[in-house]
C-alpha positions as CSV (number, residue, x, y, z in Angstrom):
1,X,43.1,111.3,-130.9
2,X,40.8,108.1,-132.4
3,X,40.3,105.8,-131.0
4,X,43.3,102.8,-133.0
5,X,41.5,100.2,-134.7
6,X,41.7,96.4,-134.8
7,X,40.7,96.1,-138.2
8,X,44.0,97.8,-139.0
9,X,46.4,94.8,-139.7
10,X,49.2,96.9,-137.9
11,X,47.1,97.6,-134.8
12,X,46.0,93.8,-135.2
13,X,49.9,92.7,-135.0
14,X,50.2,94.7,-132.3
15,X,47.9,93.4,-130.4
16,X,47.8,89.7,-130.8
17,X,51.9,89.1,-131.8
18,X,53.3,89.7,-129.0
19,X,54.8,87.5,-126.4
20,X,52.7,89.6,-123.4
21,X,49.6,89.4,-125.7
22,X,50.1,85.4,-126.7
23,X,46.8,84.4,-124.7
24,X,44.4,86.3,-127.0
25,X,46.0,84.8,-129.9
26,X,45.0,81.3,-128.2
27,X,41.5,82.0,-127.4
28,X,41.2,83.9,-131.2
29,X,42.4,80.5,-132.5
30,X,40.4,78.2,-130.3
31,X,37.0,80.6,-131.3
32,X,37.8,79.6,-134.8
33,X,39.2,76.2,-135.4
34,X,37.6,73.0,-134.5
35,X,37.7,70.4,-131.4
36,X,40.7,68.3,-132.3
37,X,42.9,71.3,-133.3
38,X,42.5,73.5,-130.1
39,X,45.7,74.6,-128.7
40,X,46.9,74.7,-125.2
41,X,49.9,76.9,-125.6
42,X,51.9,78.2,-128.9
43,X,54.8,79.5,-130.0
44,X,55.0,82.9,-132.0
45,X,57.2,82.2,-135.4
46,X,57.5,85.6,-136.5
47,X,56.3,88.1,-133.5
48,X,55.7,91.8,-133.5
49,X,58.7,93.9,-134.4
50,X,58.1,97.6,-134.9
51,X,61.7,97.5,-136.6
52,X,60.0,96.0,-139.6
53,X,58.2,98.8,-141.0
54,X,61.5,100.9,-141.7
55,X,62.2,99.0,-144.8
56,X,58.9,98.0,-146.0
57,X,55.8,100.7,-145.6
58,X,53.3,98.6,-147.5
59,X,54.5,95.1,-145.7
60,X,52.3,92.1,-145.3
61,X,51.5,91.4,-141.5
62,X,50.7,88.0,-141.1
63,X,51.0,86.0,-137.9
64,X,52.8,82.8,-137.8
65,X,52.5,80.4,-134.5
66,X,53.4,77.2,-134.0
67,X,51.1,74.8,-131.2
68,X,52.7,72.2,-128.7
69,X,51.9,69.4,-131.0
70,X,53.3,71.3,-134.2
71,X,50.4,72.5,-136.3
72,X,50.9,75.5,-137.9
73,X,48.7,78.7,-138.0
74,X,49.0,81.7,-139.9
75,X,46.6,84.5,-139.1
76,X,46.1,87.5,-141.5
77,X,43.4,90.5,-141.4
78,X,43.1,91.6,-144.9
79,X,42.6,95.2,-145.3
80,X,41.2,95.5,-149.3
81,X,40.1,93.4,-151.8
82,X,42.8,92.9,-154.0
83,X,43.1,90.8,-156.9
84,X,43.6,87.0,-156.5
85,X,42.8,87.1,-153.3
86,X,42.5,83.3,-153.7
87,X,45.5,82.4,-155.1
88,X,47.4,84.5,-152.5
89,X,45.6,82.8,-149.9
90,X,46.4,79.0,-151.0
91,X,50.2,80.4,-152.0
92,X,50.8,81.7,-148.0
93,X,49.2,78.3,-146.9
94,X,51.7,76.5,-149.4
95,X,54.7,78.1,-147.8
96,X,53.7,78.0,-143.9
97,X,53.3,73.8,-144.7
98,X,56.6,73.2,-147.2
99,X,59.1,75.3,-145.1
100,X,58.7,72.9,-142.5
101,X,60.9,70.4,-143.9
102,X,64.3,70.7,-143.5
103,X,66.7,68.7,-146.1
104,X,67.4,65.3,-145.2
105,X,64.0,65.5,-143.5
106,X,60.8,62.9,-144.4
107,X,57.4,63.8,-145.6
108,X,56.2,62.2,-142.3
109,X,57.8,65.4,-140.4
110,X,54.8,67.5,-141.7
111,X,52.1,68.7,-139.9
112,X,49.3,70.3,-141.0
113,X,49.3,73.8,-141.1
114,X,46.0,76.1,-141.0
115,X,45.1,79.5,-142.8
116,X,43.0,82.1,-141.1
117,X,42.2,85.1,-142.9
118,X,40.0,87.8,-141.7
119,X,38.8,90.2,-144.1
120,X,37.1,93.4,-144.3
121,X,35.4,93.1,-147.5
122,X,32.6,90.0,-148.9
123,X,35.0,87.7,-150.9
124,X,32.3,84.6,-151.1
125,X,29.2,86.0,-152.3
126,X,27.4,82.4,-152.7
127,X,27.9,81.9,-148.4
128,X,25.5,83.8,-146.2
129,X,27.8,83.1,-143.1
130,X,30.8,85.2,-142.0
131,X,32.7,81.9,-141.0
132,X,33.5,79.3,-144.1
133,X,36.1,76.6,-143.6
134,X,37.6,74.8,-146.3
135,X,39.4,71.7,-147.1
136,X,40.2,68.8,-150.2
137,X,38.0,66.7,-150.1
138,X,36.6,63.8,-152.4
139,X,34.3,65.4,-154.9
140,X,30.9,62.6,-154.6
141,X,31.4,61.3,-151.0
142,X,32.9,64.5,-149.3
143,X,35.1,61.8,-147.6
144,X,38.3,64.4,-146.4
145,X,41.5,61.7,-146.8
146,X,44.1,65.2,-147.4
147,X,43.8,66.1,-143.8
148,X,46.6,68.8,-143.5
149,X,45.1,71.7,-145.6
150,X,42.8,74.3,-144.0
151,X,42.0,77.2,-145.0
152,X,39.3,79.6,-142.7
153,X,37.6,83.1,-143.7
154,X,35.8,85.4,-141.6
155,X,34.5,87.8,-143.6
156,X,33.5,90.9,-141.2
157,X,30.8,92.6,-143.6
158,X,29.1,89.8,-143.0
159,X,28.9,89.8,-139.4
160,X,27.7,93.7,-139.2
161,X,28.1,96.1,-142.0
162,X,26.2,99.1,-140.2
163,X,27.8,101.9,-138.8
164,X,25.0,103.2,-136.7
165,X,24.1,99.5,-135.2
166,X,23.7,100.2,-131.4
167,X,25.0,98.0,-128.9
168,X,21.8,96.0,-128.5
169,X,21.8,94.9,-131.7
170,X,25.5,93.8,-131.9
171,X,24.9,92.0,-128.3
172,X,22.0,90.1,-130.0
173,X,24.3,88.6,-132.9
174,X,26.8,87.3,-129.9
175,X,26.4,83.4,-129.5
176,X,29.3,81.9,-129.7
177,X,33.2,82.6,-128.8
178,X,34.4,83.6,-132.4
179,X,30.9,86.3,-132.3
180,X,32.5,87.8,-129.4
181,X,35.9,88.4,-131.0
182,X,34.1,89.4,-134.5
183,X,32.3,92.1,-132.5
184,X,35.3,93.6,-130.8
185,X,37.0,93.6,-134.0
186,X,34.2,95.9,-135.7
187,X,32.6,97.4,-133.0
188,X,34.8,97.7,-130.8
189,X,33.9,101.3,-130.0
190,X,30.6,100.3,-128.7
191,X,32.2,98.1,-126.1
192,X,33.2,99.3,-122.2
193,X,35.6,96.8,-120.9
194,X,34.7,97.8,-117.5
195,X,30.8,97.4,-118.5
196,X,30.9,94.4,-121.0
197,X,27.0,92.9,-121.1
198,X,26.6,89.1,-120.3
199,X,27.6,87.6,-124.0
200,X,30.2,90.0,-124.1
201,X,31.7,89.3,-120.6
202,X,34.7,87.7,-121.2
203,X,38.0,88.2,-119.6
204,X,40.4,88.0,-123.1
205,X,37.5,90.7,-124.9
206,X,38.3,92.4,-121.3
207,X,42.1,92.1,-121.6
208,X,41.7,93.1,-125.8
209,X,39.8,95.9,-125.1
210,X,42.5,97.6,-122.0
211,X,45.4,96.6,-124.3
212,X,44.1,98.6,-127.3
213,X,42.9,101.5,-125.0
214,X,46.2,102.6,-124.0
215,X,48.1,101.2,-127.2
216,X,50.9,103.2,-128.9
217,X,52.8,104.2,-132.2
218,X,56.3,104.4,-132.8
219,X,56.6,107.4,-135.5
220,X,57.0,104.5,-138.2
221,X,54.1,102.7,-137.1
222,X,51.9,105.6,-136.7
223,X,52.9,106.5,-140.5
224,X,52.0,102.4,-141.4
225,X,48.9,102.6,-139.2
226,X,47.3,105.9,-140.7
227,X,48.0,104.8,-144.2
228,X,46.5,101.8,-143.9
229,X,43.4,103.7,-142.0
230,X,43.5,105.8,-145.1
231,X,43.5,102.6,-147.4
232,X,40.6,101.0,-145.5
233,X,38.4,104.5,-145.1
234,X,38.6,104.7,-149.2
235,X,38.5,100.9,-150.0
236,X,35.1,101.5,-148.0
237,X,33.8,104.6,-149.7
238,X,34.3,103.6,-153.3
239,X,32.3,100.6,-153.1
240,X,29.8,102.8,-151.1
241,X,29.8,105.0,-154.0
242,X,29.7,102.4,-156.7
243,X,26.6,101.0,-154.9
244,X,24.7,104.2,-154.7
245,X,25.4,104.7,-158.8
246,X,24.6,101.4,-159.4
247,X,20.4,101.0,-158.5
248,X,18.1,99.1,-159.7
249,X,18.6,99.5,-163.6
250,X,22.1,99.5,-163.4
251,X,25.0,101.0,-166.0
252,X,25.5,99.1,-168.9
253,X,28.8,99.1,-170.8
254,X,29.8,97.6,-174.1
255,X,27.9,95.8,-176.4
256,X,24.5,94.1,-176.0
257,X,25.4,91.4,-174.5
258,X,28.5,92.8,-172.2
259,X,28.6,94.1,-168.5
260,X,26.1,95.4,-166.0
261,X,27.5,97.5,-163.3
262,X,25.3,98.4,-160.4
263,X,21.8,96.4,-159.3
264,X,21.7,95.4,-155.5
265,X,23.6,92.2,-156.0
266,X,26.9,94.4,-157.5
267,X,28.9,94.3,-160.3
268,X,28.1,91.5,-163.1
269,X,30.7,90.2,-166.0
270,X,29.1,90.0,-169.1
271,X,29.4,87.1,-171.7
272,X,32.1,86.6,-174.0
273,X,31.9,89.8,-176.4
274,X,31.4,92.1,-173.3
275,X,34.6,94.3,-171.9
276,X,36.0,93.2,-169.1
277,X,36.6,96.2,-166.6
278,X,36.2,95.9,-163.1
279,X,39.4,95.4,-160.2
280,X,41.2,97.6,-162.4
281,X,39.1,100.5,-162.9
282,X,38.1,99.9,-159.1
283,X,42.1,100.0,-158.4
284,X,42.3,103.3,-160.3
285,X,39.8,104.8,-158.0
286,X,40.8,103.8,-155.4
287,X,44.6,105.3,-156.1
288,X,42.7,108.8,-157.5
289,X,41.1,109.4,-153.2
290,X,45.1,108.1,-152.0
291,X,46.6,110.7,-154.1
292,X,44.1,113.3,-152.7
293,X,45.4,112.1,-149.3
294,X,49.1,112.5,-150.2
295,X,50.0,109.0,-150.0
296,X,54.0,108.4,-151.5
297,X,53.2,107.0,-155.3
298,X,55.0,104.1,-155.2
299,X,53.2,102.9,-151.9
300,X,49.9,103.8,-153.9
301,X,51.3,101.3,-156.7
302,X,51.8,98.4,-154.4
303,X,48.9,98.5,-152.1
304,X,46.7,98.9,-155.4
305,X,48.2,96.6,-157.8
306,X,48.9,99.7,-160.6
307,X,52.3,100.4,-162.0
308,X,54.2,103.7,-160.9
309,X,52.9,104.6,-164.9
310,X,49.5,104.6,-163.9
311,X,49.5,105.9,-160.9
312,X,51.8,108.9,-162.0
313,X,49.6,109.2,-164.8
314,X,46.6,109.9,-162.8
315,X,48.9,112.0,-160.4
316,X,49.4,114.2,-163.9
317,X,46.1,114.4,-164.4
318,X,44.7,115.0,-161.2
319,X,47.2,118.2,-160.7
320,X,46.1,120.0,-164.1
């Protein structure tokens, strides 16, 4: 059988939201935030629960935890690029800080709550790093007076987007705490917890790497978890493939003035006359390869963002 992966979000749940499991969640946190928001111990808000999945096959699996001095964390490895990523992002962060309060309950009884989203796709294409952090803060000074909104992204394909890199090279990328935890969460087949070199040698990557080793599936998890491989293994193909049709001079669509698709930098919106295409078309593909993998339709629909219409449609025309 393969080797489970962490990149899965089920498999990632698994793993770090579970009471057993609650110190890798600490040092995951403490790799990513800063100084003053280090945590010593947490509480899990919503922890692992296998029971979940019966009702909901295409459910969200975000962590919520809770420190000793009451910030709040929620922790989410995003599978695909969906639309309004963004917006998604800053709703989850709205609802982890206002659900705080209880009625009757003063503003002062908020503390500040802090996204971390991990992603296995490049969302910011105008930041070289992996790790960006963002906050409100005044637009000439940078003076930061809204203290209690944070919002991290740790962008994988940024980190190592090769799947031949050998060991060496990963071990060379490893400098800090958060490396170590980026490399066992995309190589983590490369990675003997028994033979772990020097910037690798850590006893939660040691304790991460036993845990997932002799991990397993209920039959609904194994049925969340495979679908979700699926979902990442095509997510990762089509934008191979777009790439490779893409080159240098590119496809253009529409008029004059309207889109290039392809070049090395990816996919570019044209002005105002040209046709906007893009997430959708992407979407559509995207659905065609989880048809071909026999994926329920109506879980196709919601992972993708299509109706049941469009994706039966292409069902129809797929089966001709």
């Amino acid at each position: 059988m393969q080797a489970i992966t962490p990149r899965v979000d089920v498999a990632f749940k698994k793993l770090f939201g579970v009471e057993e499991n609650k110190d890798l969640l600490i040092s995951l946190i403490n790799a990513i935030v800063s100084a003053e928001d280090q945590v010593a111990d947490i509480i899990l808000l919503n922890p692992y629960n296998p029971q979940n999945f019966r009702g909901d096959k295409a459910s969200i699996l975000d962590l919520k935890a809770k420190a000793v001095d009451g910030k709040l964390f929620n922790i989410e490895i995003q599978i695909s690029d969906e639309a309004d990523y963004d917006k998604r992002a800053l709703f989850y962060w709205a609802k982890l800080y206002t659900e705080q309060l209880q009625a009757g309950q003063g503003y002062g009884n908020l503390s500040k709550a802090i996204g971390i989203h991990i992603l296995n796709f490049i969302s910011i294409v105008e930041e070289p790093k992996y790790h960006n952090v963002f906050r409100i803060t005044e637009e000439e000074s940078n003076a930061l007076y809204f203290k209690d909104l944070e919002l991290h992204t740790i962008e994988l394909k940024k980190f190592t987007d090769n799947p031949n890199e050998a060991l060496t090279d990963l071990i060379d990328k490893v400098k800090t705490a958060l490396d170590r935890w980026v490399a066992f969460l995309t190589r983590h087949d490369l990675l003997n917890k028994d033979n772990l070199p020097p910037p690798l040698n850590d006893v939660h990557l040691k304790k991460a790497l036993q845990v997932l080793n002799v991990m397993n599936f209920t039959p609904e998890e194994r049925t969340l978890y495979e679908g979700h491989l699926k979902w990442l293994w095509v997510e990762e193909n089509t934008v191979k493939k777009a790439k490779n049709e893409g080159k240098e001079e590119g496809i253009q669509i529409g008029k004059e003035e309207g889109i290039q698709i392809g070049k090395e930098e990816g996919i570019q919106m044209g002005k105002e006359e040209g046709i906007q295409i893009g997430e959708t078309q992407k979407a559509m593909a995207i659905a065609q390869n989880l048809l071909q993998e026999k994926l329920p339709i109506a879980y196709i629909a919601k992972v993708t963002g299509l109706t049941i219409s469009q994706v039966e449609q292409l069902y129809n025309v797929s089966s001709q």
